[in-house]
C-alpha positions in Angstrom: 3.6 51.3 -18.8 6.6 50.1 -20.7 7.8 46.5 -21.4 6.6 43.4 -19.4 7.1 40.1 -19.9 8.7 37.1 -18.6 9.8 33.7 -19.6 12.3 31.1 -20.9 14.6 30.8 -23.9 17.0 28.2 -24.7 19.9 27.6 -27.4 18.1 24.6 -29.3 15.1 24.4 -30.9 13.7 20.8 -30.0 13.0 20.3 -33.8 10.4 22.6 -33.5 8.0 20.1 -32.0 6.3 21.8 -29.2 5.7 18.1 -27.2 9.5 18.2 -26.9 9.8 21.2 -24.8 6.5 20.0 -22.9 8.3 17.4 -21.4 12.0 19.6 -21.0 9.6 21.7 -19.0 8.0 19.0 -17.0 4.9 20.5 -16.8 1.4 19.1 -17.9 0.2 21.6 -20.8 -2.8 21.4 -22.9 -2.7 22.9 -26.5 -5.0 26.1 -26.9 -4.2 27.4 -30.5 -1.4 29.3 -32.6 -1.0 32.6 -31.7 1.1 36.1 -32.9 4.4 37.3 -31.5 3.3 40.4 -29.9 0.1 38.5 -28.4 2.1 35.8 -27.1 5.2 38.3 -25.6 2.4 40.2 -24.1 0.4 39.9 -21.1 -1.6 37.3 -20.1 -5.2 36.3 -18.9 -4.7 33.3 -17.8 -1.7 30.3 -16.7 -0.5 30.4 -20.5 2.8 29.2 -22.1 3.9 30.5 -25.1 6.3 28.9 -27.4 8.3 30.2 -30.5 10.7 28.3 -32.6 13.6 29.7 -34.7 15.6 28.1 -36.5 18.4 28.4 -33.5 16.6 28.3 -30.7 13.1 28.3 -28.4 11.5 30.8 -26.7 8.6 30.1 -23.9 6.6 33.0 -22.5 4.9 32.3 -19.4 2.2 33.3 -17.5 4.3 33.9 -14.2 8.2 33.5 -13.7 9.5 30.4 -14.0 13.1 29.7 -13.1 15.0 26.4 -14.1 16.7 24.0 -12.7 20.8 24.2 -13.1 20.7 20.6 -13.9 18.0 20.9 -17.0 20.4 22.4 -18.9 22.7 19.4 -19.7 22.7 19.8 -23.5 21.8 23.0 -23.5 22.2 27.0 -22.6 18.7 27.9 -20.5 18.2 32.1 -19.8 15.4 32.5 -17.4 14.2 36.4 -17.1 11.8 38.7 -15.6 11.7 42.2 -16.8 8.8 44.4 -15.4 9.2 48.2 -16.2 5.9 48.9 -14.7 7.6 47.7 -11.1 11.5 48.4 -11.8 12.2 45.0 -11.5 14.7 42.8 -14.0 16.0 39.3 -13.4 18.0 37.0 -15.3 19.8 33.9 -14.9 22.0 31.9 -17.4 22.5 27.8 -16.7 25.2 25.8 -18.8 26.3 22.4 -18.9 23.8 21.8 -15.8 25.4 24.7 -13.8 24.4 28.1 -13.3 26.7 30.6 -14.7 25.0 34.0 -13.7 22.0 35.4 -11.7 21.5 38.5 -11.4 18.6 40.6 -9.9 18.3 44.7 -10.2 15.2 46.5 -8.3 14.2 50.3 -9.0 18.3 50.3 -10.2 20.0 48.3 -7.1 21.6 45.0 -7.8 21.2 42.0 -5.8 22.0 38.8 -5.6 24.7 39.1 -7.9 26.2 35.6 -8.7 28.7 34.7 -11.1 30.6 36.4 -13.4 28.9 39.5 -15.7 28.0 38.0 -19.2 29.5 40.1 -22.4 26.1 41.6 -22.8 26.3 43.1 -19.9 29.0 45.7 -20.2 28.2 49.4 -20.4 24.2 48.0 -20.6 21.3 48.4 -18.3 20.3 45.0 -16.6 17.0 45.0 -19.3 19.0 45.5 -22.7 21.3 42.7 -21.4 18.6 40.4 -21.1 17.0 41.4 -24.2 20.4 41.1 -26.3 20.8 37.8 -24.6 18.2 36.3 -25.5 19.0 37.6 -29.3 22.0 35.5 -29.1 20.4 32.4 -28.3 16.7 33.0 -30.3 18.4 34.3 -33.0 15.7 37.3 -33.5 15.6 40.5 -31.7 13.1 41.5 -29.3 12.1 44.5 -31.0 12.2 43.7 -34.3 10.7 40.4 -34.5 8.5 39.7 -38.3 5.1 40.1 -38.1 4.1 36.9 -39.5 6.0 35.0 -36.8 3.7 32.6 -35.1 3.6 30.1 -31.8 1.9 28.2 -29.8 -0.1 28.7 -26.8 -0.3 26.1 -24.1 -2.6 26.4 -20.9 -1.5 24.7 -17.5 -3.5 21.9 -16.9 -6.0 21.9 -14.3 -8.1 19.1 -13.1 -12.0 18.9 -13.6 -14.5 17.7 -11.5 -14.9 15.2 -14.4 -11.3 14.0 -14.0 -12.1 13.8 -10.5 -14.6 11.4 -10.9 -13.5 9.8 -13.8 -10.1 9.2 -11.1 -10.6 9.0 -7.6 -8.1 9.8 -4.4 -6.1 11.9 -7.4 -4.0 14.5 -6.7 -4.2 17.2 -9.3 -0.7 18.5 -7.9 0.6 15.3 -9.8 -1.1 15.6 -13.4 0.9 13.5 -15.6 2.7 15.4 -18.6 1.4 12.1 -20.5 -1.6 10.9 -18.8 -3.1 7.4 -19.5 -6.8 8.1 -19.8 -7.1 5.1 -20.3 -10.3 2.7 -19.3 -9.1 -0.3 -17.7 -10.3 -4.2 -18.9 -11.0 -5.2 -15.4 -10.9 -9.1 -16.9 -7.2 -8.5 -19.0 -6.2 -7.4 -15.7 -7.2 -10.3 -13.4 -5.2 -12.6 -16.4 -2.0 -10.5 -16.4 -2.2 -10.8 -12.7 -4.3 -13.6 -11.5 -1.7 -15.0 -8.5 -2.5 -11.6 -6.8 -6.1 -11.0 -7.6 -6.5 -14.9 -6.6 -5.0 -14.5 -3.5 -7.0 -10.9 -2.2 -9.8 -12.5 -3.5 -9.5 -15.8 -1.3 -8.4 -14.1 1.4 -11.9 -11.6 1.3 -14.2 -14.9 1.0 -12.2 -16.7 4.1 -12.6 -13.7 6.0 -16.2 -13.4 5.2 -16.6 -17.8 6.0 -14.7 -17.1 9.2 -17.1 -13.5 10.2 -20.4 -15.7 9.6 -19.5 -19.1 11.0 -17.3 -18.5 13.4 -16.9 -15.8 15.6 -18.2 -12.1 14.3 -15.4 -10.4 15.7 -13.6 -11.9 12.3 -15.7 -8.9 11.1 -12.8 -6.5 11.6 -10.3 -8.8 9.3 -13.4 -8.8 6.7 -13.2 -5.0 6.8 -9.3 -4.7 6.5 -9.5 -7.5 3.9 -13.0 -5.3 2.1 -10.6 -1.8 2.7 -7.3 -3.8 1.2 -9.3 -4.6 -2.4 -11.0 -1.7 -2.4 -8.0 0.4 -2.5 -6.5 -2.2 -4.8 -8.9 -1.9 -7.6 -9.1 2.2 -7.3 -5.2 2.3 -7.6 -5.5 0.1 -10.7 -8.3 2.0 -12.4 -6.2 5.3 -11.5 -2.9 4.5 -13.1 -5.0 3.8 -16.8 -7.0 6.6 -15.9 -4.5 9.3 -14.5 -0.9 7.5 -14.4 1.8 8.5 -16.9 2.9 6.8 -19.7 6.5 5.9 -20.8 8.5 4.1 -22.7 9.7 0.6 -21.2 12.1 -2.0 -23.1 12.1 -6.0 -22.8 15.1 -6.9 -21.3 14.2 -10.2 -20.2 11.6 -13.2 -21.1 11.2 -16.1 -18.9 11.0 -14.7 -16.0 9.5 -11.2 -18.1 11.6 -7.9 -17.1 10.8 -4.6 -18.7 13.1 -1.0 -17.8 11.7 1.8 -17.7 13.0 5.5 -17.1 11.0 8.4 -15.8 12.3 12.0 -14.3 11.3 11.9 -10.7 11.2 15.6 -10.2 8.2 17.3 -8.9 8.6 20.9 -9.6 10.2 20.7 -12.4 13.9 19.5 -11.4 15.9 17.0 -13.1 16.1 13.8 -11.0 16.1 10.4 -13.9 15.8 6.6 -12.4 15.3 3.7 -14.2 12.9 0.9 -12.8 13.4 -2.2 -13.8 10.0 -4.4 -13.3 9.5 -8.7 -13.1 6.1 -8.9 -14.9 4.3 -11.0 -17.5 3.8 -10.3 -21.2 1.6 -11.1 -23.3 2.7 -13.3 -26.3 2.9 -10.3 -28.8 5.6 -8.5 -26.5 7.5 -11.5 -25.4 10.9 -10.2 -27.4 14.4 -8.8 -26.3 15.1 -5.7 -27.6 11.3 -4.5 -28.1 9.7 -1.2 -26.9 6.3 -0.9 -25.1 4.3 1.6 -23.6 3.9 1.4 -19.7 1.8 3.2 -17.7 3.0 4.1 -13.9 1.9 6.2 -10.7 3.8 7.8 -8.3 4.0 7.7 -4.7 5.4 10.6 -2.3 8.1 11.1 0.2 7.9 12.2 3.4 10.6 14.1 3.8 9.9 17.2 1.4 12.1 15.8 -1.4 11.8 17.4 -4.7 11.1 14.0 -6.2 8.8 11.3 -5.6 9.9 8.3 -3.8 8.5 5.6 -6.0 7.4 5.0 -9.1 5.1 1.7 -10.4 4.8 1.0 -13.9 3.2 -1.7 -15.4 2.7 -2.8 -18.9 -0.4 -0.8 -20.9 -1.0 -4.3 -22.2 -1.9 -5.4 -18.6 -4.9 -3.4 -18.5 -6.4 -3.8 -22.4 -6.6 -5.7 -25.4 -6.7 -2.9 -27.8 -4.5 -3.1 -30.3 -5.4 0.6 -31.3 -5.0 2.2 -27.9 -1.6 0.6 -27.3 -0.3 1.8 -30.7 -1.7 5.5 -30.1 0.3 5.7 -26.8 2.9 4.2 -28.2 3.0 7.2 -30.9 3.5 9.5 -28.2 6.9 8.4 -27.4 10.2 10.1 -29.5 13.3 9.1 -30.6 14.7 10.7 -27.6 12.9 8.8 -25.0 14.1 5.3 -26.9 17.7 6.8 -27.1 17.7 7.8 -23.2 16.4 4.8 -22.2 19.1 2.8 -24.4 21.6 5.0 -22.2 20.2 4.6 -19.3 20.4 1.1 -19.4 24.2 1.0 -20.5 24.8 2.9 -17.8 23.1 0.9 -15.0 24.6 -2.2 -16.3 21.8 -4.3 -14.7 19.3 -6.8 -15.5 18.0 -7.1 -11.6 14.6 -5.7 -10.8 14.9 -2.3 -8.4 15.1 1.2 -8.6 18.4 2.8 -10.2 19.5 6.4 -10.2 21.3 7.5 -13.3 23.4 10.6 -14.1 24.3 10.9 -10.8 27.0 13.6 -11.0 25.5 15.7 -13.5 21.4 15.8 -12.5 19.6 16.7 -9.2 20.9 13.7 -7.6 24.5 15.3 -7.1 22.7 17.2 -4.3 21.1 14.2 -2.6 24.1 11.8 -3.1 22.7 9.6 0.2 18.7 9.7 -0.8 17.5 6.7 -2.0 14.5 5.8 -4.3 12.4 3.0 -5.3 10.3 2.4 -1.2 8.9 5.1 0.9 10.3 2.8 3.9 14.0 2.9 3.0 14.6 6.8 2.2 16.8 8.3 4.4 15.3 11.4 6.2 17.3 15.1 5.1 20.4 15.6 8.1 19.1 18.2 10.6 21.3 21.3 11.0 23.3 22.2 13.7 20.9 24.2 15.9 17.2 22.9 14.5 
C-alpha cells in the first residue's frame, strides 16, 4: 500500500504547549491521550489531530488535508502536504512571511498547478522525497527514522452533543468556540451589571401586557413581539456563558468603563484579527487601567459569504457571575501571547473610542478585503459582482 499520511508542519515549536497550536490552527479540539509516532503518522479512525514537538519545530497529522492560510504564517514557515501512494497523489505547499511561496501538486507522475519557484529539495527528487526532506528541515527529524520513544498528542475535532444542544439553544455547532465559556449564567449578577436594559425590556413587556388587557386586545401583537424580544434576549445571554468564546480584554477606561478586546474573525481557519473596544460597567474589583480580564463573546454572521464573521459581542465574564474561582480558571487559559497581541493591537489602533477596528491590515486576510467592513451586519459592504454575473 505504501506511505500515506497527510498534515501540517511548521518551523517553531509553540513551546511545546499543544493549546498554542490549538488556537494557530483555529480549530475547536478536545484532548484524547498521548500517542506513538508511527500511530500518530499513520491512518486514522476518526477526525484526529496529531501533534509532535521537537525541539525546532511542530508537526500536526490530520485526519483529512488541511491547507493553511498564506496569512497564518506571519512569524513562521507553514508546509502543508498530502502524500497518498495508494492513489499516486502528492501535494505540498510552503507559506512564508504570510505569502505563499510554492504549491505544487503531482498525480499518477503529472504536475499541476505548479506555482512558485521549485524549493532546493526539489532538484533531481521525486515530488514525495521533496516533501519528506522538507519537512526534515523544518521538524528537525526525518520521516523514516524517527526514535521510537517519540510521543504526541492526539486531539479529536470537536463535535457538538445533544447535551450541548440543550445545555445551549439556537447554537450552531459550525461555530464551536476554540475556548468555549461553559459557563452557567447568575441570571441576578446579570440584571445588576445591566439593569438600564433589563429595566427597560421588562417595562416595556408589563405596558404591553396593561395596554393588551385594558385596552384594546389587538395590543396583543406588541405583547408578543415585546414576549419574542426577551425571550431571545435571555437565550442569547445564557448562550454566550454557555457556548461563547472567551478572551482576553484590557481596561482601558473607568468612568465611563471601556474594555478592548481582540479576537480572529476567521471562520475556516483564516487569519482576519479586529479589536473591539466595548462601553460597559465593572465591577469594583476590575475598575483599574492597565488590568486584564476575561470576556466572553458570540459571534454573528455575514451575509455575504465572507470568511469571517461580521460581529463580534463581548462582555465581561464578571457580568454574568460572582465566582471568584470560575473567573480566575478562565483567566488561566489565556497566554502570554494573547496579553502581548492585545498590547499591540492596541498601539496600533491608537484608540480609546468604542467600535470595531481591523488590525494588521496589510499583512492578514484583510489585505484581500481592503473595503469590507466589520463590527454591524447592516453596514458591510456586499462582494463587487463580476463582469458578466
Amino acid at each position: 500500500m505504501g506511505y500515506n499520511f497527510t498534515g501540517i508542519t511548521i518551523d517553531k515549536n509553540f513551546e511545546k504547549d499543544p493549546s498554542k497550536v490549538i488556537k494557530f490552527l483555529g480549530l475547536p479540539l478536545l484532548f484524547e491521550q498521548e500517542i506513538d509516532f508511527e500511530s500518530g503518522s499513520g491512518y486514522k479512525d476518526g477526525e484526529y489531530f496529531d501533534i509532535f514537538f521537537s525541539d525546532k519545530g511542530t508537526s500536526i497529522y490530520t485526519y483529512e488535508p488541511i491547507e493553511m492560510e498564506p496569512e497564518q504564517s506571519q512569524d513562521c514557515s507553514v508546509l502543508s502536504y498530502v502524500v497518498s501512494e495508494t492513489s499516486m497523489v502528492f501535494f505540498m505547499a510552503l507559506d512564508k512571511n504570510g505569502k505563499r511561496i510554492r504549491e505544487v501538486i503531482e498525480h499518477e507522475g503529472e504536475i499541476s498547478d505548479n506555482i512558485g519557484e521549485p524549493l532546493e529539495v526539489e532538484k533531481n527528487h521525486h515530488l514525495m522525497d521533496s516533501i519528506i526532506k522538507q519537512k526534515e528541515i523544518m521538524f528537525g527529524y526525518n520521516f523514516y527514522q524517527m526514535p521510537a520513544e517519540f510521543i504526541g498528542y492526539r486531539y479529536k475535532l470537536a463535535k457538538v452533543t445533544k447535551e450541548d444542544i440543550y445545555r445551549a439553544p439556537f447554537y450552531d455547532s459550525n461555530s464551536l468556540a476554540s475556548n468555549p465559556g461553559r459557563m452557567s449564567l447568575n441570571v441576578l449578577q446579570w440584571i445588576n451589571m445591566n439593569f438600564g436594559t433589563v429595566f427597560k425590556m421588562t417595562l416595556f413587556l408589563v405596558a404591553a401586557a396593561l395596554l393588551m388587557l385594558k385596552i384594546h386586545w389587538l395590543f396583543v401583537i406588541i405583547f408578543l413581539g415585546s414576549l419574542l424580544y426577551n425571550f431571545w434576549y435571555w437565550f442569547g445571554v445564557y448562550n454566550k456563558f454557555k457556548a461563547g468564546d472567551v478572551n482576553p480584554g484590557k481596561v482601558i477606561s473607568i468612568n465611563p468603563d471601556r474594555v478592548a478586546v481582540a479576537t480572529n474573525m476567521s471562520k475556516f481557519g483564516g487569519y482576519y484579527p479586529i479589536i473591539r473596544i466595548i462601553n460597559t460597567k465593572l465591577p469594583k474589583f476590575e475598575k483599574e487601567v492597565g488590568m486584564f480580564i476575561p470576556t466572553v463573546a458570540l459571534y454573528n454572521d455575514n451575509p455575504h459569504d465572507y470568511p469571517f464573521w461580521a460581529e463580534f459581542h463581548p462582555v465581561p465574564i464578571s457580568h454574568g457571575t460572582t465566582d471568584k474561582g470560575i473567573l480566575k480558571a478562565r483567566f488561566e487559559t489565556f497566554t502570554k501571547d494573547d496579553f502581548n497581541k492585545l498590547n499591540k493591537y492596541l498601539s496600533e489602533i491608537n484608540a480609546v473610542d468604542e467600535g470595531t477596528y481591523r488590525v494588521e491590515k496589510e499583512t492578514s486576510g484583510w489585505k484581500n478585503y481592503p473595503d469590507v467592513e466589520v463590527g454591524s451586519i447592516s453596514n458591510m459592504k456586499a462582494p463587487e459582482k463580476k463582469s458578466g454575473d
